[in-house]
Each structure stands twice: as C-alpha cells, then as structure tokens.
N, C-alpha and C positions, 0 to 999 in steps of 0.2 A: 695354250689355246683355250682350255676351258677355262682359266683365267681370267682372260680376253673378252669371254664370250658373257662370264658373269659381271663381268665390272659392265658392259655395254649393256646389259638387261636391266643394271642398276642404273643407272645412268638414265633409261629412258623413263623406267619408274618415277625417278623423283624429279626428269622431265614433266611428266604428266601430273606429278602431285603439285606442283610451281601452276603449271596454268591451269589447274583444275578452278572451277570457280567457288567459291566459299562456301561450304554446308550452310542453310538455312534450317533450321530447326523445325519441328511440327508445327509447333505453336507461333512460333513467327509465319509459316507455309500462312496457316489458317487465317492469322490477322491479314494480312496481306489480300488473300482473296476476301474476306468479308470487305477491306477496304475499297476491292477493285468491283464487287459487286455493286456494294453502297455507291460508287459514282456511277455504274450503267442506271441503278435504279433511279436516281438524281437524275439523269436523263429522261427517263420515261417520262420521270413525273417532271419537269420543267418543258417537253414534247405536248404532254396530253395539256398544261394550263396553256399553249400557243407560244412557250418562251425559246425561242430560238437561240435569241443567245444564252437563256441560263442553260439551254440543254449543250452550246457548245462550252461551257466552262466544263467541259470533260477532254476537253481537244489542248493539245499543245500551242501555246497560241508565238509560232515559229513561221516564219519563209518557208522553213522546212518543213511542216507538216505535209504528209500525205495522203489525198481523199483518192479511193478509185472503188467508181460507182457506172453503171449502165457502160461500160467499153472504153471508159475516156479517165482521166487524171488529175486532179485539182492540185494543184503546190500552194502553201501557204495559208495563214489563218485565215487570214480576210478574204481568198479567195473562196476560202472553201464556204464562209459563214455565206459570203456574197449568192454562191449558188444555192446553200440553204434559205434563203429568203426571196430568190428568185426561182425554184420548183415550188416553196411550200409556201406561198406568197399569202396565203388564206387561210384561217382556221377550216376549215372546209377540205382545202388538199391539205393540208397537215394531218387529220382524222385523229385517230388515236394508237397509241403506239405501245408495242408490247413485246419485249425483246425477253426470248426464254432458253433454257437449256443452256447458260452460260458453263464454260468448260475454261477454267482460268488452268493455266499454268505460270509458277512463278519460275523463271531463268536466272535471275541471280537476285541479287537487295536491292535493284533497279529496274529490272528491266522483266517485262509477263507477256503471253499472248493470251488474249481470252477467243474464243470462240464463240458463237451461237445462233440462235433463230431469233429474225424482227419480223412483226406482223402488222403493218396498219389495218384499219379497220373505217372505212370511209362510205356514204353513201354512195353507193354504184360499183364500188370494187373493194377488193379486199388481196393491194399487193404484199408478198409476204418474200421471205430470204435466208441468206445466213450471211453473216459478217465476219472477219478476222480483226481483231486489232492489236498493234502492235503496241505496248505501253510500257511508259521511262517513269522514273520516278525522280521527280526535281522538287528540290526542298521539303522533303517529305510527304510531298501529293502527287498521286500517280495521275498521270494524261496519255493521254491516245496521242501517239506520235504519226502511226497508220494505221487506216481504216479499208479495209475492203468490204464494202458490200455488194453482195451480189443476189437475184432476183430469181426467185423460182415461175417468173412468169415465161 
C-alpha cells in the first residue's frame, strides 16, 4: 500500500514538472519587461505627437484582438483602430497621455500581463484609469492581444 501510494505521489510530481512552464531566468524576466515597457512608452509618445496608428503598432493587428473599454467590446484590429479614430477624432480629444505604475508580469517566453494607470490631460477634463493587457509575443515583438481599460470617472 505504501508502495502504491509512493509511486502515485511520484507520478503526479513529474505530472506537474511536464506542464510546468519553462523557468525564465532573471535576466531574461528583466529584458522582457524593459521590452514591454519600451512599447507602452512608444505608445504614449506616438499618443501625445496625435499618431493613432503608430500608438496602435503596440496592438496585435488580429480579428482576434480584444478592446473592452467604457461597458462594451471591440473584436478585431480595424475595429478597434476605427473607434480610436472615431472617440479621438481631434488632437484636442486625444489631450495628452500618460500611462504610470506599470506592473509587467512575464507568464511564460510568450505570453505577460502588464497592469497600470492612464491619465489624459485635456482642456476641460482630465479622464484618468487603470488598464490590463494581455500580451503574446510573435516573432520576437511583443503585442497587446487584450486591453481592458477602465475609468475611474
């Protein structure tokens, strides 16, 4: 019986070691977020010069992508880019944008969520939030697969 009982302990052990996901190293961790940093920032700043789309060259450009912002769900690149151009139609509602306290986690050698707070800064209001996004890494550059923003208004 205790046999039995050791062989099946073993067993789920080197179950678990099978789908465990690959150890990333420190130093690969760290490249990794500086890399997922450097495109939020590449956002900001393609955001603040009015570039809509160089700020969406951070987005997975998929059917599949997923925007969910203000209660509702965008599928698709062009969908999503279509309503960035259609809310932020103006440098004026665009304002200026400033996304802080990023909190990157890497999940395996593909695939991160970052976390954090966006701020515009516009005459008359100043909406602010936190985002999630989901991020793949294809062909060695990581993209926002999903984006949840949400509004502390």
């Amino acid at each position: 019986m205790v046999r039995f009982i050791l062989a099946g302990a073993a067993f789920l052990i080197a179950a678990a070691c099978a789908t465990a996901p690959a150890a990333i190293s420190a130093e690969k961790q760290a490249a990794e977020v500086a890399a997922i940093t450097a495109l939020l920032d590449a956002q900001d700043t393609a955001w603040n010069r009015g570039d809509i789309d160089g700020f969406m060259d951070g987005y997975w450009r998929s059917p599949d992508l997923r925007f969910a912002s203000g209660g509702k769900v965008t599928r698709g690149f062009d969908q999503t880019v279509a309503r960035y151009k259609t809310t932020y139609a103006t440098p004026d509602l665009m304002g200026r944008l400033d996304t802080t306290g990023h909190e990157i986690v890497i999940l395996s050698p593909d695939a991160a969520i970052a976390h954090g707070h966006w701020a515009l800064t516009r005459d008359g209001d100043a909406p602010s939030g936190l985002y999630t996004l989901v991020l793949r890494k294809f062909d060695g550059a990581w993209r926002i697969v999903s984006d949840t923003t949400t509004s502390a208004d």
